[in-house]
C-alpha positions in Angstrom: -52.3 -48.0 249.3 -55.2 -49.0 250.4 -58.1 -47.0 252.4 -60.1 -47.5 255.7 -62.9 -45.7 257.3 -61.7 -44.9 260.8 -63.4 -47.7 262.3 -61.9 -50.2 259.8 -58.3 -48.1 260.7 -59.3 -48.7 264.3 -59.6 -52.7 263.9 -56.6 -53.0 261.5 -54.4 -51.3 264.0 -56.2 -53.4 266.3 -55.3 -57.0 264.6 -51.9 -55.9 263.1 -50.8 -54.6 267.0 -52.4 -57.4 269.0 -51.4 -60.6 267.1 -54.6 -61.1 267.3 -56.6 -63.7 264.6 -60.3 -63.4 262.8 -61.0 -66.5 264.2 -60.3 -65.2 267.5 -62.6 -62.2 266.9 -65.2 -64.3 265.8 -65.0 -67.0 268.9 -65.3 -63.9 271.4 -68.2 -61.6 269.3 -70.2 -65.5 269.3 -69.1 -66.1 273.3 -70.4 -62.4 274.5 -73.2 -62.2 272.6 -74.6 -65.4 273.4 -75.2 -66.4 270.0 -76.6 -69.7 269.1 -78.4 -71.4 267.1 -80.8 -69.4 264.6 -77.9 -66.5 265.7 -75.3 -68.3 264.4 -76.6 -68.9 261.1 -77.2 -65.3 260.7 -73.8 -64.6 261.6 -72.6 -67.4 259.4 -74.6 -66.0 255.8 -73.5 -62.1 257.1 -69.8 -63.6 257.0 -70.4 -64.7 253.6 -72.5 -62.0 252.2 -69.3 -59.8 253.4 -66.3 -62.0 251.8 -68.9 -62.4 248.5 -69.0 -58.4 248.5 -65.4 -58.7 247.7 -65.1 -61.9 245.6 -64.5 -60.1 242.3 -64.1 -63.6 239.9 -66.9 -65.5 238.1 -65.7 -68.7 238.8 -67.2 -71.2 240.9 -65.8 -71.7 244.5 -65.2 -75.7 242.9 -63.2 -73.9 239.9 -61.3 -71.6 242.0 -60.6 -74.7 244.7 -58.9 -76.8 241.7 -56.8 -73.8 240.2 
């Protein structure tokens, strides 16, 4: 089973609940922020730096794509 912090429990219940999707989530924290340009690159290699946290293989994104 797998373990949140509370906020993390918070925006699980949240999404699971809701219906609601990531992309969603994304479209609305980009919208009430006001977030363009420089912003949204910054948001953009945050994103990744969060999903590459997690990205436990050594292969290449191209490897991965063609297994």
């Amino acid at each position: 089973m797998k373990t949140f912090t509370i906020d993390e429990q918070k925006a699980y219940d949240f999404l699971f609940e809701s219906g609601v999707s990531l992309k969603d989530i994304i479209e609305v924290v980009i919208k009430s922020n006001g977030i363009t340009g420089v912003g949204l690159i910054g948001l953009k290699d945050d994103i990744t730096k969060q999903i590459d946290s997690h990205n436990i293989s050594k292969f290449s994104e191209e490897a991965m794509m063609s297994m």
